[in-house]
N, C-alpha and C positions, 0 to 999 in steps of 0.2 A: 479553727476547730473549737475554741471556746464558745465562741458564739454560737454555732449550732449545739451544744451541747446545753447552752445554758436556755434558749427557744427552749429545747426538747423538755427544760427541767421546769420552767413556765407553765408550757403549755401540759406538761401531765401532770404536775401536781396541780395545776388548777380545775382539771375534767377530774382529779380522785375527790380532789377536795367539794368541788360540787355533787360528786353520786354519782358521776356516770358509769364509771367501772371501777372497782379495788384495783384493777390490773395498772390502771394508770397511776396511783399514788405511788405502788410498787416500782413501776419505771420511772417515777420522780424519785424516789428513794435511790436506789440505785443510781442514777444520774446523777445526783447529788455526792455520794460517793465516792462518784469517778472524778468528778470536778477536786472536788476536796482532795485526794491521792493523787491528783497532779501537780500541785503544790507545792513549790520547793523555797519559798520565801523565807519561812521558819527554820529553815535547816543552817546550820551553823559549821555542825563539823558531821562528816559521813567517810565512815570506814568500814573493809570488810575485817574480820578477824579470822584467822588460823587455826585449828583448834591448839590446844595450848596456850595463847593468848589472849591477854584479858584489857580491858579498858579502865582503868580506875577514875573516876572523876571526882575531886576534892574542893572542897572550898574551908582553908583557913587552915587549922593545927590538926595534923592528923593521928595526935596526942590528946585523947580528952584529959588527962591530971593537968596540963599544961593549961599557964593561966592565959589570957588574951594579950597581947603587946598592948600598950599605952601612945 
């Protein structure tokens, strides 16, 4: 599936990018986007939440008076 998609994204932003038609940069754009939100290599940690449920993420004292450890 990647590979045709990624042809499709070739081949129409190269016909926008020469003048053939706007329509074709447009379906590179979008194909490009689809490529990209399929993408799951970056993803770390993935969760649904509840309403009432929150996600906190911290790095380090979650006291600013607090001085740094040594």
């Amino acid at each position: 599936m990647n590979s045709v998609l990624n042809y499709f994204q070739v081949k129409a932003f190269g016909r926008g990018m020469r003048g053939y038609n706007t329509a074709w940069f447009v379906v590179g754009a979008a194909v490009w986007m689809i490529i990209r939100a399929r993408r799951t290599e970056g993803v770390v940690y993935s969760t649904r939440l509840r309403p009432g449920e929150r996600l906190v993420i911290s790095s380090g004292s979650s006291d600013p008076t607090s001085s740094p450890k040594s």
